[in-house]
TORSEVO-553951 format. One record per residue (C-alpha): x, y negated, z; residue in one letter; residue number from 1; chain. Coordinates in steps of 0.1 Angstrom, whole numbers, plus 5000, padded with zeros to 4 digits. Layout:
BEGIN
c1  c2  c3  pami  filum  marlo
X  Y  Z  a  NUM  A
...
! end
This chain:
BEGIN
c1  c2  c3  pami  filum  marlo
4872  5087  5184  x  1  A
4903  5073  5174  x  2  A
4915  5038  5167  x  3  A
4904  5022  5137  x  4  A
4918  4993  5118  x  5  A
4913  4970  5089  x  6  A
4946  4962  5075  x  7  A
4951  4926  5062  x  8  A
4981  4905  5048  x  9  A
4999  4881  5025  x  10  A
5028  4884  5002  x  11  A
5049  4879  5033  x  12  A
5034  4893  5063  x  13  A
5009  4919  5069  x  14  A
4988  4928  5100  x  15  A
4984  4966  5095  x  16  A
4968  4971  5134  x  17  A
4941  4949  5137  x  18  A
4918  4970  5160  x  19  A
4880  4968  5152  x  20  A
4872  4972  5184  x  21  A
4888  4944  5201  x  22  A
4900  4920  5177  x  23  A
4932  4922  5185  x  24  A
4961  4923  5167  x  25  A
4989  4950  5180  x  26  A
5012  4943  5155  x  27  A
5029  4924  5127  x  28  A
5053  4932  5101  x  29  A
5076  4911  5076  x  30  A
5101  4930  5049  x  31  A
5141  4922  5059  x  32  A
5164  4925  5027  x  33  A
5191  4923  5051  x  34  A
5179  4951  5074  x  35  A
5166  4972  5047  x  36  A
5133  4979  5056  x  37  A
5106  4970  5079  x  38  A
5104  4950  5105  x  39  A
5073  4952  5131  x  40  A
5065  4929  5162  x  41  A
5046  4953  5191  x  42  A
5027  4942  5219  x  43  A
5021  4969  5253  x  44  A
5002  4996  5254  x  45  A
4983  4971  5279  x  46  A
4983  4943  5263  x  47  A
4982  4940  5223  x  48  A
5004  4911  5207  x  49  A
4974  4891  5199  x  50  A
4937  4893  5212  x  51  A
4914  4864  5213  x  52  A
4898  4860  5251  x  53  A
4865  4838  5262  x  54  A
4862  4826  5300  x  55  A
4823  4812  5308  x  56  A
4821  4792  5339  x  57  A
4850  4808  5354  x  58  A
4843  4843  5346  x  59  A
4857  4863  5322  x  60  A
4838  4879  5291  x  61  A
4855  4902  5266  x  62  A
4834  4905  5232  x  63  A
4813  4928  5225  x  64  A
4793  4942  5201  x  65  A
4814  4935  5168  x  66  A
4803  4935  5137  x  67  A
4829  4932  5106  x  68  A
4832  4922  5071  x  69  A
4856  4912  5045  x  70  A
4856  4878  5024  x  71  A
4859  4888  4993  x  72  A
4864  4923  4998  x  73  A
4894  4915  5017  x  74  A
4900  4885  5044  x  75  A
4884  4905  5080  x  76  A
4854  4882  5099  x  77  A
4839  4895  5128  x  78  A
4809  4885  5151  x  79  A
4800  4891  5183  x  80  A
4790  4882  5217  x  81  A
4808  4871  5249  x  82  A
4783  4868  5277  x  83  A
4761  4834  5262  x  84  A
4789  4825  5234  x  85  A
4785  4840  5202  x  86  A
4818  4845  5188  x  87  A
4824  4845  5153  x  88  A
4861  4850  5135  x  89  A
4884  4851  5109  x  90  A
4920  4865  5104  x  91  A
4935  4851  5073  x  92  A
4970  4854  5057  x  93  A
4969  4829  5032  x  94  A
4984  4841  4998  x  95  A
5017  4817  4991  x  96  A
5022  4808  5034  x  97  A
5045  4821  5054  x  98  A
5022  4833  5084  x  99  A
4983  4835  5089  x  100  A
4953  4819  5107  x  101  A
4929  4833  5134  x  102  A
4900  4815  5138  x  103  A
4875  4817  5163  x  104  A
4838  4796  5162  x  105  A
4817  4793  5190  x  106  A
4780  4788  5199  x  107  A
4762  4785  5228  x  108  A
4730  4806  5224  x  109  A
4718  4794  5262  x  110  A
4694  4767  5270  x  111  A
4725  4752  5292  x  112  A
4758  4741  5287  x  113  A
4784  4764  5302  x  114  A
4822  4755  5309  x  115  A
4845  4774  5284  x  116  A
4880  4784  5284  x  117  A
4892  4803  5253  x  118  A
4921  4812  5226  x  119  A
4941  4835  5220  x  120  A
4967  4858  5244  x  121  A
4990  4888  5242  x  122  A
5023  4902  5248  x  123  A
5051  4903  5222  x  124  A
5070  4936  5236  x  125  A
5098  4946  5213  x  126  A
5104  4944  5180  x  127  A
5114  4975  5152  x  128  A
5133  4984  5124  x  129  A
5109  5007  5103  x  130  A
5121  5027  5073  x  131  A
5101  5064  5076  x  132  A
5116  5063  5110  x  133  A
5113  5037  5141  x  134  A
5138  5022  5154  x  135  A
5136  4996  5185  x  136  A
5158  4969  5177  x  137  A
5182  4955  5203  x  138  A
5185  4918  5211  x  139  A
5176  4892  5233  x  140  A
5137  4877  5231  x  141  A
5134  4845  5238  x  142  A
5100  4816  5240  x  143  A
5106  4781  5244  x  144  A
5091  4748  5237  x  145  A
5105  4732  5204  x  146  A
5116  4700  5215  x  147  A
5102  4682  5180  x  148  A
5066  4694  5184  x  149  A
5059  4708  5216  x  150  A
5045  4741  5202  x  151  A
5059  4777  5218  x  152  A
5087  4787  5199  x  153  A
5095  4825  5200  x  154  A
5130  4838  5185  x  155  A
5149  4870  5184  x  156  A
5186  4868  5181  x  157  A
5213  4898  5177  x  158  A
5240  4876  5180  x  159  A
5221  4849  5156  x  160  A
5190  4845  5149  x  161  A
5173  4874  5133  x  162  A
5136  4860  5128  x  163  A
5114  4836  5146  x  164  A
5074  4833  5147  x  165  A
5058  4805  5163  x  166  A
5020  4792  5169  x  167  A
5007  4760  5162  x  168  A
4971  4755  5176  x  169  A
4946  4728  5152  x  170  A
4938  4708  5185  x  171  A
4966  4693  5202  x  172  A
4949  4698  5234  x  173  A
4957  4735  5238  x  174  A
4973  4745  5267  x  175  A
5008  4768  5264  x  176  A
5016  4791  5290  x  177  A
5039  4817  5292  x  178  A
5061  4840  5314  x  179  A
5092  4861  5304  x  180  A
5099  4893  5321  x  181  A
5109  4935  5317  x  182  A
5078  4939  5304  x  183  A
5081  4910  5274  x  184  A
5068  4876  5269  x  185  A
5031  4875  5277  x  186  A
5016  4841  5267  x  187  A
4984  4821  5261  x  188  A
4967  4793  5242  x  189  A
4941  4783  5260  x  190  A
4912  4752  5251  x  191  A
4888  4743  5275  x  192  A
4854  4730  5264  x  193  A
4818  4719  5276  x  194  A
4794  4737  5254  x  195  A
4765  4721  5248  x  196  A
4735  4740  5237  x  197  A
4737  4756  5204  x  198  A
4763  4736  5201  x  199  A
4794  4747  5179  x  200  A
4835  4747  5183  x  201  A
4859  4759  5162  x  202  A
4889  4771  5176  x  203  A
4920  4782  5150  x  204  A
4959  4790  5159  x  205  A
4979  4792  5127  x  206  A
5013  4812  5131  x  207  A
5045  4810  5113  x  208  A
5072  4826  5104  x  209  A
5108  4821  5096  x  210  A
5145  4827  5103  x  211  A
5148  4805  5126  x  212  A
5128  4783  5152  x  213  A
5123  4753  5128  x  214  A
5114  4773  5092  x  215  A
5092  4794  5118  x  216  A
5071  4757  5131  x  217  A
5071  4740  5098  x  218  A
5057  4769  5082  x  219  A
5029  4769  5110  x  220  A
5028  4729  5101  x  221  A
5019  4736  5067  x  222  A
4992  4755  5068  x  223  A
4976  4735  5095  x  224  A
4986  4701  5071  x  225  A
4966  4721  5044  x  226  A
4936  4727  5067  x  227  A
4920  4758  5070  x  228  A
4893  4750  5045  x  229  A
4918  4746  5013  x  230  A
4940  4779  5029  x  231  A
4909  4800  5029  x  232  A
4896  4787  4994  x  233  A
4928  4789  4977  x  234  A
4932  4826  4987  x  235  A
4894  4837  4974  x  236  A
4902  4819  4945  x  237  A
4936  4845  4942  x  238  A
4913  4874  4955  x  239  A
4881  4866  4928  x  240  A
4906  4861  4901  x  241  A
4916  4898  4904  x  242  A
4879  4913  4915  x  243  A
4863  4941  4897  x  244  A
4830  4937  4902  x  245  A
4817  4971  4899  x  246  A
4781  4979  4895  x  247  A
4775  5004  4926  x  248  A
4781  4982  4960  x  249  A
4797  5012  4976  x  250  A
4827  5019  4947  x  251  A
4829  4980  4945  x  252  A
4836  4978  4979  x  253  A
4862  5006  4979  x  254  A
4879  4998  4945  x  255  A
4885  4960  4958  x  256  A
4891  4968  4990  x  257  A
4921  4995  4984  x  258  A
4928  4974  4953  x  259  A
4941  4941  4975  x  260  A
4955  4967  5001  x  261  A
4980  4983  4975  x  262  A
4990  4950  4958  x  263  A
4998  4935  4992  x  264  A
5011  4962  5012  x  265  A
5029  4983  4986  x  266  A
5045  4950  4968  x  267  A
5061  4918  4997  x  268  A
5085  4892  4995  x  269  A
5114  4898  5017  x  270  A
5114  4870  5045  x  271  A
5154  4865  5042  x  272  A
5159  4868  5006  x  273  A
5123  4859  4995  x  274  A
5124  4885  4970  x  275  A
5102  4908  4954  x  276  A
5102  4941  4966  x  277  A
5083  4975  4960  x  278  A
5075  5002  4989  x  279  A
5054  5029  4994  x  280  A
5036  5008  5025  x  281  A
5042  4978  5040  x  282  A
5022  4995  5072  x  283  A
5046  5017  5097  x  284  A
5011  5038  5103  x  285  A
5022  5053  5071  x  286  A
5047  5080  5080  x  287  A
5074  5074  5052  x  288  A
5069  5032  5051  x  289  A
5090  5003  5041  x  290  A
5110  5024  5014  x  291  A
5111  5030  4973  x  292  A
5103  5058  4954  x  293  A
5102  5054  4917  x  294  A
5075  5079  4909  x  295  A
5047  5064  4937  x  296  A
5056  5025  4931  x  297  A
5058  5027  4887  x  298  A
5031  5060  4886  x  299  A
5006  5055  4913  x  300  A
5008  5011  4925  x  301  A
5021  5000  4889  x  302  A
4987  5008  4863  x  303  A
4963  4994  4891  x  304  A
4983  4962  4894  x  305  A
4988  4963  4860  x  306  A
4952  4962  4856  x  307  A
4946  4934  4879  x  308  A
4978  4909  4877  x  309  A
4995  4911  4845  x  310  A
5025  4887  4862  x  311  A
5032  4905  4891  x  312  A
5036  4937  4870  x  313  A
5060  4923  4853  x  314  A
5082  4910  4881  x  315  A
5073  4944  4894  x  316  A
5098  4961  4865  x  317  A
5122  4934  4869  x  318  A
5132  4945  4907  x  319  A
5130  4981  4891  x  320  A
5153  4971  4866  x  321  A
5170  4950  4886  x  322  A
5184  4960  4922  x  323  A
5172  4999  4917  x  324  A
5185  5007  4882  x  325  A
5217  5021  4897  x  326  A
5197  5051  4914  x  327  A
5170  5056  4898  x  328  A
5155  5094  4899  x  329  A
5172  5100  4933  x  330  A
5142  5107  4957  x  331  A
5139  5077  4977  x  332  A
5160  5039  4984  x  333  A
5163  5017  5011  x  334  A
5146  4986  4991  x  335  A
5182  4967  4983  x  336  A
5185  4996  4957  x  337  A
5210  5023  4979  x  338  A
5203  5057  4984  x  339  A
5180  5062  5014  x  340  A
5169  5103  5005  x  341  A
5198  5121  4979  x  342  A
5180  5146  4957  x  343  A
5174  5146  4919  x  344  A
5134  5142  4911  x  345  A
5124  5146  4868  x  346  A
5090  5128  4878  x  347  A
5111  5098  4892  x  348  A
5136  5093  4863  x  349  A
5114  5092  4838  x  350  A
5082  5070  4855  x  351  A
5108  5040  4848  x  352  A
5099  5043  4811  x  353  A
5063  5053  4813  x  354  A
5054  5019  4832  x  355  A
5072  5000  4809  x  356  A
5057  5015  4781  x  357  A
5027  5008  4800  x  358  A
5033  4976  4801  x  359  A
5039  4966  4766  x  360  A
5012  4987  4756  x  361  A
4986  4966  4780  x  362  A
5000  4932  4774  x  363  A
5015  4931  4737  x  364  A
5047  4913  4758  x  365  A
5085  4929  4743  x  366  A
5104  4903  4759  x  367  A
5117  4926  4791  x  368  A
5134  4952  4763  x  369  A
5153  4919  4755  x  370  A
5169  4919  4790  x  371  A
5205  4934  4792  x  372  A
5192  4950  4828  x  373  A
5160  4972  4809  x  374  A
5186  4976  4784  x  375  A
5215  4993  4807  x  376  A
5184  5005  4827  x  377  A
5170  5026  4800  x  378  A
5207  5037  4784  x  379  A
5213  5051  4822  x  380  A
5182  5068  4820  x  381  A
5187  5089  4793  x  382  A
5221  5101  4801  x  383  A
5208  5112  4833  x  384  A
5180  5131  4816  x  385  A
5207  5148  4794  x  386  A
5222  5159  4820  x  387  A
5193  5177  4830  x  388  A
5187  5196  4796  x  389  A
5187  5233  4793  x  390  A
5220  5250  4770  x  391  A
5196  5262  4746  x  392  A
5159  5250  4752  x  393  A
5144  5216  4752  x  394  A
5135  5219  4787  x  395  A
5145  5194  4818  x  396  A
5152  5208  4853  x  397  A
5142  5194  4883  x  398  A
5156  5196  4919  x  399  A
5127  5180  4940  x  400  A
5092  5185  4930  x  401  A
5066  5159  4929  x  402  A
5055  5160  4969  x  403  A
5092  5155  4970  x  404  A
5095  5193  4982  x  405  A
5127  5218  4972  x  406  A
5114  5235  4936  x  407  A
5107  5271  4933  x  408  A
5119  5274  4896  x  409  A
5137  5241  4882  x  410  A
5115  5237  4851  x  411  A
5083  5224  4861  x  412  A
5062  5217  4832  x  413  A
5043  5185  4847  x  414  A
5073  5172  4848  x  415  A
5085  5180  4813  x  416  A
5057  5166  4797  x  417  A
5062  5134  4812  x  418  A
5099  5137  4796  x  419  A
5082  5145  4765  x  420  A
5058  5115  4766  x  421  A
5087  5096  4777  x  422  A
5112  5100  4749  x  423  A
5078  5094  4725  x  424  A
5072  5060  4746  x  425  A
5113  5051  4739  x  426  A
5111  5063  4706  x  427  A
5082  5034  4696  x  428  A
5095  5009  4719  x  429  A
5133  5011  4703  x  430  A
5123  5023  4670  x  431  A
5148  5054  4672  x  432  A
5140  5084  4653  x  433  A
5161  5107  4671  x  434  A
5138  5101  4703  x  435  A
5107  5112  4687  x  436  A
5126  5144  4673  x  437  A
5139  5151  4710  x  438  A
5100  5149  4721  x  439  A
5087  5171  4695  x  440  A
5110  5198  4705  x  441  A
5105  5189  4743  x  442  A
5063  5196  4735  x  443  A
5071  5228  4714  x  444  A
5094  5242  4742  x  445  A
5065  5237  4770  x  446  A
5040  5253  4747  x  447  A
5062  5283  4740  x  448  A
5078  5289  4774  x  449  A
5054  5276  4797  x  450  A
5023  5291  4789  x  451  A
5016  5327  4802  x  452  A
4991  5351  4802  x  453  A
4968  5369  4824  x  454  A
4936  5391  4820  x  455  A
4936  5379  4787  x  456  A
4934  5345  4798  x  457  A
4964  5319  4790  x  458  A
4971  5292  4812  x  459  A
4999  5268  4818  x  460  A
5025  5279  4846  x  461  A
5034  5254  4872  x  462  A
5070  5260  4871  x  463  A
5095  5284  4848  x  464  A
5129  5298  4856  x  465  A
5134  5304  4812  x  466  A
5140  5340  4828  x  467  A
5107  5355  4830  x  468  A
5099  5343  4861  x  469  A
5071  5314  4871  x  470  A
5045  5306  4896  x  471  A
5005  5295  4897  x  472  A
5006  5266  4917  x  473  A
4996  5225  4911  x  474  A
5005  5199  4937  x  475  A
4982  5170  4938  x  476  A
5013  5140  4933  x  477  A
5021  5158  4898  x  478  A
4991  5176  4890  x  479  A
4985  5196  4855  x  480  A
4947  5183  4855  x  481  A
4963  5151  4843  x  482  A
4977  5164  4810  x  483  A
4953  5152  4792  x  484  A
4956  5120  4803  x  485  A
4992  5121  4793  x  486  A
4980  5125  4761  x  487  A
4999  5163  4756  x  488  A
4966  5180  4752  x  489  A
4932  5177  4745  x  490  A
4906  5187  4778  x  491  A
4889  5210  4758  x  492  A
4922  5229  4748  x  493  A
4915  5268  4766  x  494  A
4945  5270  4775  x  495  A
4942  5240  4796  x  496  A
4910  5246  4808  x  497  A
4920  5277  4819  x  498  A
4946  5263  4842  x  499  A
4921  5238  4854  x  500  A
4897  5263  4862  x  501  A
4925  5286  4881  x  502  A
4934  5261  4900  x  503  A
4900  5248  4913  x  504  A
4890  5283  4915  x  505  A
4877  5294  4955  x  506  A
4903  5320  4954  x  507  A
4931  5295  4947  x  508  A
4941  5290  4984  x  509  A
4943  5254  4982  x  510  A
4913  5243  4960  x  511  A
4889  5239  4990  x  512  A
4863  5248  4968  x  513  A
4828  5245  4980  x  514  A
4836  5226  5010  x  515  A
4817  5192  5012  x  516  A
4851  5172  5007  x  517  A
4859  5198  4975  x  518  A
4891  5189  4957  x  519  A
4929  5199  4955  x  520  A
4959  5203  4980  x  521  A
4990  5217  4993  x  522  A
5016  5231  5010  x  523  A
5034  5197  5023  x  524  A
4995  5188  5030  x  525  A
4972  5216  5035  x  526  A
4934  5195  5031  x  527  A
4921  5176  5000  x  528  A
4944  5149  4984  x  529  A
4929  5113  4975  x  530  A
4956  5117  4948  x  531  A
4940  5152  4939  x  532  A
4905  5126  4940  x  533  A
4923  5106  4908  x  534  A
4939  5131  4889  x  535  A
4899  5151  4889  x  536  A
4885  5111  4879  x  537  A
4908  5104  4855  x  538  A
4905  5147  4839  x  539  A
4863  5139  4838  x  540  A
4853  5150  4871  x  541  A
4837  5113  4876  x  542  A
4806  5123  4897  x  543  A
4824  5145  4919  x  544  A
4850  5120  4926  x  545  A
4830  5090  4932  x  546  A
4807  5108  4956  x  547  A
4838  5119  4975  x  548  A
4847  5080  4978  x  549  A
4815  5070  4985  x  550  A
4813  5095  5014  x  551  A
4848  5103  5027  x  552  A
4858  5079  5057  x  553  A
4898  5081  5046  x  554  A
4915  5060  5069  x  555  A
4883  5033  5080  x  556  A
4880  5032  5042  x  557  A
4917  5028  5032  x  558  A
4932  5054  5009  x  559  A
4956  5080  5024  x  560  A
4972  5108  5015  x  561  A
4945  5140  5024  x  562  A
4915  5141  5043  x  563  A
4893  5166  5065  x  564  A
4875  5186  5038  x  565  A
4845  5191  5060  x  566  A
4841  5153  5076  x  567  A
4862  5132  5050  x  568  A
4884  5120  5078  x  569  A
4917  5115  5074  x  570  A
4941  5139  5084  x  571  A
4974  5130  5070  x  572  A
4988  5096  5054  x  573  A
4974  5069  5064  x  574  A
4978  5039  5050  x  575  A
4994  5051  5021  x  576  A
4993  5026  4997  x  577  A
5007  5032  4966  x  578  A
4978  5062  4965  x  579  A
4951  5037  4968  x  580  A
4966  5016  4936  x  581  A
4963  5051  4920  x  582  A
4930  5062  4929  x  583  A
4919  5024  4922  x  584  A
4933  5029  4886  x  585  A
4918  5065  4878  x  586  A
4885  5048  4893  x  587  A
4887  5019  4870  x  588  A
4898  5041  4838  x  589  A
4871  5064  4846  x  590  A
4841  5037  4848  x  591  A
4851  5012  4822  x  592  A
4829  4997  4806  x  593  A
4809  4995  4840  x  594  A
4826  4968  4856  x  595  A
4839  4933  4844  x  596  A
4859  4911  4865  x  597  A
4842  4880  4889  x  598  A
! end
C-alpha cells in the first residue's frame, strides 16, 4: 500500500509528508517571494529529515503500533509503543510562529526502570525550488553551533544566505551531534533518562525558521519562551474559532479537516517578504503546487474561507488586487503576480468579481471598492472581457477551458454565465445601469444560441462555435450542474435538467454511473472528480455526495482532484487544496442549518 500522510502546518511553514507509519517527517516547505514559489527541505530515501528514535537499555526500538488523531480536527498526535516505553506525540505548527514543535511523552509501562536514550534524528539532503516542477537547488549546506546559544544552526547560502532552520531542544541537557558529508548533514538530539516505573518524561524540540542563522534561533527561542502549553492553546483557540461542528462525526471530521488543510496550505505568508500569498497547494505532492490561478484560489479556496475567516478573505482580495491585478485571466502566475502559464481563461477573468461580490454580499463590508487597486482592478477587467465579445452576439470567447485544457469551440456557456452573473454582480456593486443591460443580453444570447435540441429533448451545449457547431461535454472544474447555483436557472428548468440528466447518463462516457464512487469526470482526469462531488452537493445531490465523502479514502482523507470509482482511492491530485476549500463550501451550503460553529 502506498505511503500515507497527514498534512499539517502554519501560516508559514507546512509539513505536507509526515508518514503515518513512522512519524517521521520527510519534508518541509516555506513560500519564497524571492524565488517565486516553493521551497522544500528533503531528507534520503534512507533516512527522512526528521523521525523521533527510542534506545532502552542500549538497544534500539522503533515504534510501533501507531495510532493517530488530530487536536481539533487538525494538530496530528500519535501513540504507540517502543519495546516497554509507550510513546505518545504531537507535531504542532503554532499559528503566528515561525517554525513548529514535536513533542514526544514517555511512560514506562514495566515493573522496572530501564535506561533511555531518545529524540529526534534525520538527514536534511537537499533542498528544492517547487513551482509545478522540481527543481534541486544549488548551494552549499552548512550546520554549525551558534556561538550565542549553543543550539545546531543549519543554513543554506547561494552566495548569501538563502534560509536557515535551527532546533532548540526544551531541556538544555540534549546532546547535539552531527556529521557533514555527500550524502547530507545527518544529525541527532538525543536525552538520556532513567525511567522510573510508570513514570512520565516529556521530550519537545521546537524548530525555527528564518533568513538567516539568528531570525532562524530566535524564532526557535520564542516559542520555547512561550512554552508549549500557551503555543498549543493559542492555536485550538484559532482552530475552534473557525470549527463547524457538524452533526454526523464522519462529515465533521472531513469538513474541518480539509477545511484547516485548504486555509493553510492554499493561503502562506512568504518567509522573505512575510506577505500574504494564494496558491493552489502549499504541498509539492500536488502536481501543479506553489502557483496562482485565479479561478481555483477566488472560485474553489475563497467561499470556504469566506465562510470561516471573514479577515483573511479580505486580505485574500487585497493580494488579488494587489500584486496579480496586472494578469489576471492569463492561466496561471508565479505568486509575485508574473506570468507563469500564457493562455487566455473566461472562467479566470471574471472569478475576480464574483468573490468580491461574494464578499460584500457575506459581510455588508464596501470599503475594498474604495481602494484605487479594486478600482483599476475591476476597470482592467472589463476591458479585457471586451475584448473577448463576439461582432454581433453577446457572447465571450474563451481560449483555455476550465481544466485549463485547449477549447473545442471558443464559446463555452459555463463560462458565459459566469460573465453574465458577473456584469449583474458589477452592475449592483457600482450602481451602473449599462452593466445590468450588458447581462441581460449576455443571458438572452446563452438561451438562444446555446441551447440545442435532440430527440425532442433540449439541453444546454457545452460549448458553441455561433456557426452551427457545438459539443455534449461538462468538465467537473466548470461544470453546467452548477447553474443553478449561479442563480441563471432554476433546477427544475427542463431544459436544465435535461442536461443534467445527459450528462450523468451511463452512456455519457465519463459519468461513471453505477459504479460505487458514481459521479462526474474527464478527459484531463479520466475517474470521478471531488470537484464533480461539490458541484452534485451544491445542484441537490446531498445524499449521494456525503456518502461518497464518508466512504471515499481520497488522499488519507484529504481532498484531491479524482478518485478510483470502484475503491474511492485517489488516483490523481493529491493534495489539491483549493478543491478541498470547494467541496468544504458546497458541503457547508448544502447542510446549513445542520451545523453551527464551536
Amino acid at each position: 500500500m502506498d505511503t500515507r500522510y497527514l498534512p499539517t502546518g502554519n501560516e508559514m511553514i507546512s509539513i505536507p509528508k509526515l508518514n503515518e507509519d513512522t512519524a517521521s517527517i520527510e519534508d518541509v516547505t516555506f513560500l519564497h517571494m524571492g524565488y517565486k514559489g516553493l521551497v522544500e527541505l528533503r531528507g534520503r530515501m534512507d533516512m527522512p529529515l526528521m523521525e523521533p528514535f527510542l534506545e532502552q537499555d542500549n538497544q534500539p526500538f522503533p515504534l510501533s503500533g501507531l495510532e493517530w488523531d488530530r487536536l481539533q480536527f487538525w494538530v496530528p498526535r500519535f501513540s504507540g509503543q517502543a519495546g516497554h516505553i509507550r510513546v505518545a506525540g504531537t507535531i504542532l505548527a503554532p499559528i503566528g510562529e515561525r517554525g513548529f514543535l514535536y513533542r514526544m511523552e514517555l511512560t514506562n509501562t514495566d515493573s522496572v526502570p530501564h535506561s533511555i536514550v531518545c529524540g529526534l534524528r534525520g538527514c536534511w539532503n537537499s533542498a528544492w525550488h517547487c513551482v509545478n516542477e522540481d527543481k534541486q537547488i544549488e548551494g552549499t549546506m552548512h550546520c554549525f553551533e551558534s556561538p550565542w546559544n549553543g543550539s545546531l544552526i543549519f543554513d543554506m547560502r547561494c552566495g548569501v544566505p538563502l534560509f536557515c532552520f535551527a532546533p532548540m531542544p526544551e531541556e538544555s541537557s540534549c546532546v547535539s551531534t552531527w556529521e557533514q558529508s555527500d550524502a547530507g548533514i545527518c544529525y541527532r538530539l538525543a536525552h538520556s533518562y532513567m525511567l522510573e516505573s510508570q513514570q512520565r518524561r516529556m521530550v519537545t524540540v521546537y524548530w525555527g525558521f528564518g533568513m538567516e542563522e539568528v531570525s532562524a534561533a530566535t524564532s526557535a527561542k520564542e516559542m520555547l519562551r512561550q512554552g508549549y502549553q500557551h503555543e498549543e492553546a493559542q492555536t485550538l483557540l484559532w482552530l475552534r474559532e473557525r470549527t463547524l461542528w457538524l452533526k454526523d462525526d464522519a462529515l465533521r471530521q472531513f469538513y474541518n479537516t480539509n477545511l484547516f488543510f485548504c486555509m493553510l496550505f492554499s493561503t502562506g505568508i512568504t518567509l522573505d517578504t512575510e506577505e500574504l500569498v494564494l496558491v493552489t497547494s502549499r504541498s509539492p505532492r500536488y502536481y501543479v503546487s506553489a502557483a496562482y490561478w485565479d479561478r481555483d484560489s477566488l472560485l474553489w479556496s475563497f467561499p470556504a474561507i469566506l465562510d470561516a475567516d471573514r479577515e483573511l478573505a479580505r486580505r485574500m482580495l487585497e493580494y488579488v488586487f494587489g500584486r496579480q491585478q496586472r494578469n489576471i485571466g492569463v492561466h496561471s502566475r508565479f505568486i509575485d503576480g508574473t506570468v507563469l502559464e500564457p493562455g487566455f481563461e473566461l472562467d479566470e477573468l471574471i472569478a475576480p468579481v464574483l468573490a468580491l461580490g461574494r464578499y460584500v454580499e457575506v459581510t455588508g463590508d464596501h470599503s475594498l471598492l474604495d481602494e484605487r487597486e479594486v478600482r483599476q482592478g475591476l476597470d482592467g477587467i472589463l476591458q479585457k472581457l471586451e475584448k473577448r465579445r463576439h461582432p454581433h452576439t453577446a457572447l465571450y470567447s474563451t481560449f483555455l477551458q476550465p481544466t485549463d485544457d485547449e477549447i473545442v469551440y471558443p464559446y463555452l456557456t459555463y463560462d458565459n454565465v459566469l460573465v453574465w452573473k458577473g456584469l449583474t454582480v458589477l452592475a449592483a456593486l457600482l450602481g451602473r445601469d449599462e452593466l445590468a443591460q450588458r447581462a441581460e443580453q449576455v443571458k438572452q444570447a446563452i438561451w438562444g444560441n446555446c441551447v440545442m435540441g435532440q430527440n425532442g429533448n433540449r439541453y444546454f451545449a457545452w460549448s458553441i462555435d455561433l456557426d452551427g457547431r457545438h459539443d455534449v461535454y461538462d468538465e467537473p472544474p466548470g461544470s453546467l450542474q452548477l447553474l443553478p447555483y449561479w442563480g441563471f436557472c432554476s433546477s427544475e428548468d427542463q431544459v436544465y435538467r435535461n442536461t443534467v440528466d445527459m450528462i450523468r447518463s451511463p452512456d455519457y462516457r465519463y459519468s461513471f454511473a453505477g459504479k460505487p464512487f458514481g459521479e462526474i469526470g474527464c478527459p484531463h482526469a479520466p475517474h470521478p472528480w471531488l470537484l464533480s462531488v461539490a458541484n452534485s452537493l451544491l445542484c441537490g445531490r446531498v445524499e449521494h455526495s456525503a456518502d461518497i465523502l464518508k466512504k471515499a479514502a481520497m488522499d488519507n482523507g484529504i481532498a484531491c482532484e479524482s478518485i478510483d470509482e470502484i475503491t474511492g482511492e485517489c488516483t490523481t491530485g493529491e493534495a489539491f487544496a483549493t478543491c478541498a476549500g470547494f467541496v468544504c463550501h458546497a458541503l457547508r451550503t448544502s447542510l446549513e442549518g445542520d451545523g453551527n460553529a464551536e
